[in-house]
N, C-alpha and C positions, 0 to 999 in steps of 0.2 A: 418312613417318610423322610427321617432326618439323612439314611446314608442315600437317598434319591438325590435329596440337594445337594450334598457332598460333592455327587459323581458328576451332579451337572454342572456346577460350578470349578472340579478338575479337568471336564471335557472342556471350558470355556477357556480357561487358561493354557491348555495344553499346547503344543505348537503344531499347524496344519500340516508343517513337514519338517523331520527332523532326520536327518546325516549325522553319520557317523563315520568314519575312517575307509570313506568314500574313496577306491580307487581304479583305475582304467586305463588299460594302454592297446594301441594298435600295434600291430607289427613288431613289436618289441618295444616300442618307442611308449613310454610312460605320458597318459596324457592328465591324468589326475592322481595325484600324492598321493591321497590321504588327507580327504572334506570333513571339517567337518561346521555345520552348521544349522540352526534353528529356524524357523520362518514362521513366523505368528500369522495366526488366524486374523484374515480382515485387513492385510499389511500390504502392500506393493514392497518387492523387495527385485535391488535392481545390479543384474552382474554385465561388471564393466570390464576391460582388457583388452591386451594386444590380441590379433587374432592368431589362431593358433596355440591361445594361451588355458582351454580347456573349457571353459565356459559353457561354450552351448554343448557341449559331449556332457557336462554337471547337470545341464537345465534336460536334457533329453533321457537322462539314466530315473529323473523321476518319476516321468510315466514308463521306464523300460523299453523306450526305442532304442536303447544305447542297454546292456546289461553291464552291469559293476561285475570288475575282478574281486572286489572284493569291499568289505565295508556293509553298511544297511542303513535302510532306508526307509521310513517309517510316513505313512500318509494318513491322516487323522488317527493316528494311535496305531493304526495296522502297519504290522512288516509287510512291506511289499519283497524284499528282498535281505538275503542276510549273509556275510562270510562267501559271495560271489554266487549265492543261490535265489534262484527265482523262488518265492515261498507265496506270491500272490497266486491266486487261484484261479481268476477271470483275466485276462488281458484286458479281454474288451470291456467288462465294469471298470476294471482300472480306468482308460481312458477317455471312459465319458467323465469318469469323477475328477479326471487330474485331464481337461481339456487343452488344444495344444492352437494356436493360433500363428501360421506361417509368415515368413518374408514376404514371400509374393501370394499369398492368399489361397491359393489354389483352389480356386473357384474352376466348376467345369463352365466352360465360355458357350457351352450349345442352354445353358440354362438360365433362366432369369434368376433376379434376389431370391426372391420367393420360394421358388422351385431347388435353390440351392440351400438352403433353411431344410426345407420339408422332406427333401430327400435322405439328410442326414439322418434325422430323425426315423424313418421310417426304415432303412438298410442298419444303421447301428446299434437303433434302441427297439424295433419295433413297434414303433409307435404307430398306429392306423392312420391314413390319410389326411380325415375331417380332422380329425386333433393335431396333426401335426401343422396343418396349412393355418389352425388356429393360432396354434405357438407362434411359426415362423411369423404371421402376421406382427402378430403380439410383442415379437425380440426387434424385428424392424423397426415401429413405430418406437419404442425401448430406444435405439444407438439412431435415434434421429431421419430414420430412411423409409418410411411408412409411403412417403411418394414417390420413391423408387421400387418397389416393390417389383413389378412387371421388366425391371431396366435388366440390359442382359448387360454381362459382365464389361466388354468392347465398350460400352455407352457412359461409365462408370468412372469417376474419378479414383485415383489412388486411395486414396480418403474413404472414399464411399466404398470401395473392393472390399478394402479392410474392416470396413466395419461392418460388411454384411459377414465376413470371414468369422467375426466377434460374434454374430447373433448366432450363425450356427454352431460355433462352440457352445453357445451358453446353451443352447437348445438340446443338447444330452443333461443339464442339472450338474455342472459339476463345480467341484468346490474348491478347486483350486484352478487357475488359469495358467498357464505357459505362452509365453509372448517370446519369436525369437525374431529379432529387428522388427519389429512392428511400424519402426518409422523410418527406414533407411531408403522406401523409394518414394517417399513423401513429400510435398512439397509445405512451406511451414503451414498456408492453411488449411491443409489435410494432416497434420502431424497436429495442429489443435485441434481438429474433430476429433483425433483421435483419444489424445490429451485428457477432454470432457469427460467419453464415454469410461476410459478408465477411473476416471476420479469418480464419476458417478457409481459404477461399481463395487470402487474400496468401498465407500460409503454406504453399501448396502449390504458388506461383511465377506466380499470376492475376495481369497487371498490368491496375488499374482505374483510371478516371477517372471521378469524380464531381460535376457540379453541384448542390451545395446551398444552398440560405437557412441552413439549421440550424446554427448554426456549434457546442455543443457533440457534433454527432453529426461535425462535421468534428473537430473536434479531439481527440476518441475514435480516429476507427480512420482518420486520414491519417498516410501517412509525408512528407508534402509538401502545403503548401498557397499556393495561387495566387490572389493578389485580384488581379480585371482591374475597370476602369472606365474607360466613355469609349473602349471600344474597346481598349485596352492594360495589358499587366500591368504594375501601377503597384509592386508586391513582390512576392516567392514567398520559402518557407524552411518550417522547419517549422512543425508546428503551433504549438508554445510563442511560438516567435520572430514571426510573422506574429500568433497570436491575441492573446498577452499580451505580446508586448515590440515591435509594430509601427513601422518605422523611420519611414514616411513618413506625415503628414499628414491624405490621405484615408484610408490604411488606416485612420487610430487613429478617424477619423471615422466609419467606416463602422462598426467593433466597437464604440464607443461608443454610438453608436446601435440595435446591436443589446442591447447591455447594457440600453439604457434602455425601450424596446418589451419585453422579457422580465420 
């Protein structure tokens, strides 16, 4: 009984993804150093930079849409990959557990909310029909869109795409979320519905990772933020610390520059 507690309260502290000497290049051209970094369970952690600056190649190597040259990479305790080798065994339990939510949503537009929910479930997981049309109901009503259910994508605010795009992620059970630009076609009151449904999330132990431009939607709902550049994380800390009180150089460069473009 005693090492039962032990192990539960190691899994509780553990980190939900943990990097190490995380590396990647195209074409010769190096797009990641050498990552390395920890992302706690239950945390929104948010990576910012130039574009081009490796980011969302870091955010897409987690669920292995992107394979590392080299480095590993650990999701709830398990290698997914080590020393540039795939060492996960399912791809696809991979990304239901480590779900991934788009720029533009990519909702099929011949489907309604619903039916875009339900389909996932039933092509990715298997899930039978009646159970799934249950869920999707269920995650809708969840991220506030229980009365759009029936609304085909066309009819659908920015706001509302994205967030049905949220329910059918959640709707494989997974336990880490991936968000890349989640707010970059948004307009601000679609970037605060979105806002919500992530904060209501963290709050129910969702750990997420987010690439964005938008730096006051990072520093709203980040418990942690990461500017990489040149391939490497040049800071991390919170929001305050990283957006307003920036230790190094290019960081202040880089938020300065967005101050001045706004």
């Amino acid at each position: 009984m005693t090492q039962h507690i032990v192990n539960v309260a190691e899994a509780a502290t553990r980190p939900a993804v943990t990097i190490r000497g995380l590396k990647k290049s195209f074409d010769g051209r190096q797009v990641l150093g050498g990552i390395d970094l920890d992302v706690p369970g239950g945390r929104i952690v948010s990576i910012i930079g130039q574009s081009g600056g490796g980011k969302t190649t870091l955010m897409r190597c987690v669920n292995l849409l992107e394979q590392p040259d080299d480095g590993v990479i650990e999701v709830n305790g398990e290698a997914i990959c080590a020393r540039g080798a795939v060492t996960c065994k399912d791809l696809a339990k991979l990304r239901q557990r480590v779900g991934m939510v788009f720029q533009r949503f990519n909702l099929f537009p011949h489907l309604t909310a619903v039916e875009n929910v339900v389909l996932a479930q039933m092509h990715a997981a298997g899930i039978g029909e009646r159970e799934a049309v249950e869920r999707a109901v269920r995650l809708l009503t969840r991220v506030g869109l229980a009365h759009r259910a029936t609304a085909y994508p066309e009819r659908m605010s920015g706001g509302e795409q994205q967030r049905v795009a949220i329910a059918r992620a959640l709707a494989l059970g997974p336990t880490v979320l991936l968000f890349d630009e989640p707010t970059s076609a948004l307009d601000p009151e679609s970037t605060g519905e979105v806002l919500r449904v992530m904060r209501e999330l963290a709050a129910d132990g969702m750990t997420m990772i987010l690439v964005t431009h938008e730096l006051p939607f990072a520093r709203e709902v980040s418990d942690w933020v990461v500017f990489i550049d040149g391939g490497k994380i040049i800071e991390q800390g919170t929001a305050a610390d990283v957006l307003d009180r920036p230790r190094e150089a290019r960081t202040r460069a880089y938020v300065a520059k967005y101050a001045a473009s706004g």
